[in-house]
C-alpha positions in Angstrom: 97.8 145.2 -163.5 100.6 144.4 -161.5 101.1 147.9 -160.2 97.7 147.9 -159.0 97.9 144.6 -157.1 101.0 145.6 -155.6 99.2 148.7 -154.6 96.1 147.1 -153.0 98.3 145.1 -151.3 100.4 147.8 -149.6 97.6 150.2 -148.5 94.3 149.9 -150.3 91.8 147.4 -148.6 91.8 143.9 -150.3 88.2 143.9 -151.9 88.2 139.8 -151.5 85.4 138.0 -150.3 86.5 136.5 -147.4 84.2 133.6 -147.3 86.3 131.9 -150.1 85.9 132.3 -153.5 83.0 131.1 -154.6 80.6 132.3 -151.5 78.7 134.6 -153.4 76.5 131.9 -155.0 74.7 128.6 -153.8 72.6 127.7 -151.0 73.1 129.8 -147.6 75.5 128.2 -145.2 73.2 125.6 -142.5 73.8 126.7 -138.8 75.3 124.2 -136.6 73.0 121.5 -135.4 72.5 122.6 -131.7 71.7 125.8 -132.4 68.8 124.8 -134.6 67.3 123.0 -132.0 67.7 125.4 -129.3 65.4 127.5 -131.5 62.4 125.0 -132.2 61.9 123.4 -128.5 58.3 123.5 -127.3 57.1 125.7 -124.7 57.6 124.4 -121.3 54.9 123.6 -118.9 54.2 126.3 -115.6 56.2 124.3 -112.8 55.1 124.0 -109.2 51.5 125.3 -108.1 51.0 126.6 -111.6 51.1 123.1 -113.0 48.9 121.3 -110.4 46.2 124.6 -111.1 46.4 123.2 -114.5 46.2 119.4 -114.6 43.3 120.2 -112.0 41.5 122.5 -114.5 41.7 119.4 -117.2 40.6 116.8 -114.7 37.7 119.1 -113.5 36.4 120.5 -116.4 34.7 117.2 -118.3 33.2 116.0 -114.0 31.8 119.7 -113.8 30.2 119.1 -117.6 28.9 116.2 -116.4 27.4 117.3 -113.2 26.0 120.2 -114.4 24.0 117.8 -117.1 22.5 115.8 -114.5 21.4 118.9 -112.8 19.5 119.9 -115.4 17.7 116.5 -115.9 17.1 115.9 -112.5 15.5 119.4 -111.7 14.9 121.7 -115.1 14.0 119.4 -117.6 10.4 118.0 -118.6 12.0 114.4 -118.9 11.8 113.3 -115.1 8.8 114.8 -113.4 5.9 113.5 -111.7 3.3 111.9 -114.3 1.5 109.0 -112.1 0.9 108.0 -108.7 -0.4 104.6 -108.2 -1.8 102.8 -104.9 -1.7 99.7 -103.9 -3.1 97.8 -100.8 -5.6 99.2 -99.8 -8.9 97.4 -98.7 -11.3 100.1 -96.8 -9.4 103.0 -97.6 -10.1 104.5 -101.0 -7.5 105.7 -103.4 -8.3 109.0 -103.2 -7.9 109.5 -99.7 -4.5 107.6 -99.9 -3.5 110.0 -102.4 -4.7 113.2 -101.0 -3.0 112.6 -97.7 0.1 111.1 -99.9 0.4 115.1 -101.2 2.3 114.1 -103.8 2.3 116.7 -106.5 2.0 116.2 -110.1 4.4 117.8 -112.4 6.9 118.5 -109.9 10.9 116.9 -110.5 10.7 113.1 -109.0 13.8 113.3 -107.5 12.2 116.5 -105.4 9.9 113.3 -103.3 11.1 112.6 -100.5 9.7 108.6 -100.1 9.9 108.9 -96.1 8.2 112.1 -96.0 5.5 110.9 -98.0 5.1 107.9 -95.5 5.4 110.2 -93.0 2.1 112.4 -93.8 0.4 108.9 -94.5 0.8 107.1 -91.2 -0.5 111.1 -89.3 -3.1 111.2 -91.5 -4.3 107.8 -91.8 -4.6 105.6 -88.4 -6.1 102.9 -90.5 -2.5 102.4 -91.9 -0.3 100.4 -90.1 2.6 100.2 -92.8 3.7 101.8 -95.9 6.1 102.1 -98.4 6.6 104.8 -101.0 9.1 104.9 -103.8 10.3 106.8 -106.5 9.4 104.7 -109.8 12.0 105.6 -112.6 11.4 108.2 -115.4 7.9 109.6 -114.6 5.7 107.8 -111.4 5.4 107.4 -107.3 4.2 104.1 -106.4 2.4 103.4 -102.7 2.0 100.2 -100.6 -0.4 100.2 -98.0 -1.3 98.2 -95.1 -4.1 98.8 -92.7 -4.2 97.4 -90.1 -6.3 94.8 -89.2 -9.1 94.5 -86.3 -8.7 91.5 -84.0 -12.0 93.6 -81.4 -14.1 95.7 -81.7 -15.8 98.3 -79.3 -19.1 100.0 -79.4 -18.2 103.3 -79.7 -19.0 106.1 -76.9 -20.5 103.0 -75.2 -19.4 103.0 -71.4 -17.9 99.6 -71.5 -17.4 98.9 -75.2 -20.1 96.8 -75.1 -23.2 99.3 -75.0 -26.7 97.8 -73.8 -27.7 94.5 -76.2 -27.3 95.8 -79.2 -24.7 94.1 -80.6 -25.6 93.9 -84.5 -25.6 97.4 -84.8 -29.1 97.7 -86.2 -29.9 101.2 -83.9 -27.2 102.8 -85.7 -24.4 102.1 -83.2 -21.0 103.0 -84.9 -17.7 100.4 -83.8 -14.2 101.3 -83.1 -11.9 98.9 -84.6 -8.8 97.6 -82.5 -5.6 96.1 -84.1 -3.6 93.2 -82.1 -1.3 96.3 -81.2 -4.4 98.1 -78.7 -3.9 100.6 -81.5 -8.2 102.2 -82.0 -7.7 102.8 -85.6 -11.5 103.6 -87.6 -15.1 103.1 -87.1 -17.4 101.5 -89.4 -20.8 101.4 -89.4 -21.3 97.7 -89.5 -19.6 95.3 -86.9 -17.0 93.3 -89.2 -18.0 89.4 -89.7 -15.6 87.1 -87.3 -14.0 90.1 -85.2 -15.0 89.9 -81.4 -16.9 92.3 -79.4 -14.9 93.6 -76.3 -17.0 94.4 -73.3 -15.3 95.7 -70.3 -17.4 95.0 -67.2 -15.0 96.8 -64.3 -17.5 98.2 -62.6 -16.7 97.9 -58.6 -13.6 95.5 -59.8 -10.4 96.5 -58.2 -8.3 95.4 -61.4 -10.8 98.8 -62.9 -9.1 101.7 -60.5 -5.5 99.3 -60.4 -4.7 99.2 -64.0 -7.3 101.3 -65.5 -9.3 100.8 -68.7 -6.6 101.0 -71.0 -4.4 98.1 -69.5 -7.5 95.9 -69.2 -7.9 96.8 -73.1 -4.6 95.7 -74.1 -4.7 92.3 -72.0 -8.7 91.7 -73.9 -6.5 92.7 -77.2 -3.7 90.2 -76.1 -6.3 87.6 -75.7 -8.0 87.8 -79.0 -4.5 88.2 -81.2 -3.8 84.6 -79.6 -6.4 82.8 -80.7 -6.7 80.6 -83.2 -8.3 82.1 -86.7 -11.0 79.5 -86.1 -12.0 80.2 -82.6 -11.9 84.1 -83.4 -14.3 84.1 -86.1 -16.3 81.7 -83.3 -16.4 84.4 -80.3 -19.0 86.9 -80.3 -17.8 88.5 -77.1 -14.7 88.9 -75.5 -16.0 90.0 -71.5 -13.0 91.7 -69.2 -14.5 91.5 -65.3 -11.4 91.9 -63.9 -7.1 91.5 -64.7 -7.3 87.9 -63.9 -11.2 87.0 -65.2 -11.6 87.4 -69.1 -14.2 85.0 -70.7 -14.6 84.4 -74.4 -18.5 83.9 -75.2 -19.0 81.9 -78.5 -21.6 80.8 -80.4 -23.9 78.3 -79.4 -24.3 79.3 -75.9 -20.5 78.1 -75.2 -18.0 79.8 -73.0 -14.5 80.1 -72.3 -12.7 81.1 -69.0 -9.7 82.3 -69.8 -8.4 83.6 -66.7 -5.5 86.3 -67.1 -3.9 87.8 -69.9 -0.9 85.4 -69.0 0.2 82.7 -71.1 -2.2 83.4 -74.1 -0.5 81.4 -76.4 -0.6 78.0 -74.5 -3.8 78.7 -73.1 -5.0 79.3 -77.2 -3.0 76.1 -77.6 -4.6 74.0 -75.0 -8.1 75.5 -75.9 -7.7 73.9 -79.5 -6.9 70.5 -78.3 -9.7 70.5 -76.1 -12.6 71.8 -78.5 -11.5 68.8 -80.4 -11.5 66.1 -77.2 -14.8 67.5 -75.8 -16.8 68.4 -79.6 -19.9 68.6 -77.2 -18.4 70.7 -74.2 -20.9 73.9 -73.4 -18.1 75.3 -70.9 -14.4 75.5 -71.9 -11.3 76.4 -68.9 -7.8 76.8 -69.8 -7.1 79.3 -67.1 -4.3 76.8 -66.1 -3.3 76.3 -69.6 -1.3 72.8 -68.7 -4.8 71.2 -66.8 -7.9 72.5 -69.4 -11.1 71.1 -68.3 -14.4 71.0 -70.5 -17.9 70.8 -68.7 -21.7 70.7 -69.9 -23.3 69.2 -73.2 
């Protein structure tokens, strides 16, 4: 035994675990801390342009989800689409001729109406509007306020002078054009309306006639009647233009009104209600000089 360790030790390889005696059993050796770690560190985020293409992806992602939703209920689904369109307003004008020039279809996405173009069509289509207001109403309908306008004279239509040749009651079949406070001809009816004025223009050999023309005199007559008092309107049966500065206002009863020019309506319409009430008995009514009315006749 001793030979053979002697041996070994002078030329043979020592056969001697060199992890220690003892190395051959138990648990295996634990690496050193660092190196444990270096091996379980989590993948690192792309730096630079990568990470912003990222983060922009996350952020964009849920807002594109979301859009492309809306989308869908606004224009492909069955849930928001045209069900109902009411009107409201009206007072000559039927429903049904508010509706067909409204062109609204039925079945089509709401958000697809466009309100002003609606209100566009109406006002070309219909002079008898003067206003209107359409608006999407939230899941299924259209809703549509009208107003027409309103007459404050009316003209006997293809009459010469407005006025045509004594019939004023319309019983020959005359047809009237109806005049808003804006000179605005609007509609005809068949029937002159209760309490709206007749306009007659009488400018035959007047100067005022070839001066300012038809029209002008028109709008001054128009002026005229939108002035006065609801009271006196409804009291005038004729509203007569001679000339720019000659307009009478014949009324029931055989009374009249000179009026002058189109000038100063307001306090002229003022001072006329003062003195109806001073002079109850007056036949002949002048506020042509608005701030000295004088009342004649009974």
């Amino acid at each position: 035994m001793a030979g053979r360790t002697a041996a070994a030790g002078r030329g043979g390889r020592d056969q001697r675990d060199p992890r220690g005696p003892g190395a051959g059993s138990g648990p295996p050796p634990v690496p050193p801390p660092g190196r444990w770690l270096r091996r379980r560190r989590a993948p690192r985020l792309p730096e630079g342009r990568g990470r912003r293409r990222l983060l922009l992806a996350l952020a964009l992602g849920p807002a594109l989800l979301i859009g492309g939703l809306a989308l869908w209920l606004l224009y492909g689904s069955a849930w928001l689409r045209v069900e109902s369109v009411t009107v409201t307003g009206q007072r000559v004008l039927t429903e049904r001729q508010v509706l067909d020039a409204a062109g609204v279809p039925l079945g089509e996405p709401l958000v697809s109406v466009d309100p002003g173009e609606v209100e566009r069509r109406l006002l070309e289509a219909l002079p008898r509007i003067g206003s209107v207001e359409a608006a999407r109403s939230w899941p299924h309908g259209v809703e549509l306020t009208v107003t027409e306008r309103k007459a404050v004279v009316v003209m006997v239509q293809d009459a010469e002078n407005g006025e045509g040749g004594g019939d004023e009651d319309g019983t020959r079949g005359r047809r009237y054009a109806e005049v808003d406070g804006e000179g605005v001809l609007f509609g005809t009816v068949a029937e002159r309306p209760a309490g709206v004025p007749l306009l007659a223009l009488d400018l035959a050999g007047s100067p005022s006639g070839h001066r300012f023309g038809p029209e002008a005199m028109r709008a001054e007559a128009v002026g005229v009647a939108a002035a006065l008092p609801e009271r006196v309107r409804r009291d005038t049966r004729t509203i007569r233009v001679r000339s720019y500065d000659s307009i009478t206002l014949e009324m029931s009863g055989g009374r009249t009104v000179v009026w002058g020019s189109g000038e100063d309506s307001e306090a002229k319409a003022r001072s006329l209600t003062l003195l109806m009430k001073a002079a109850d008995g007056a036949e002949r009514f002048d506020v042509s000089v608005p701030g000295t009315p004088a009342a004649s006749g009974s």
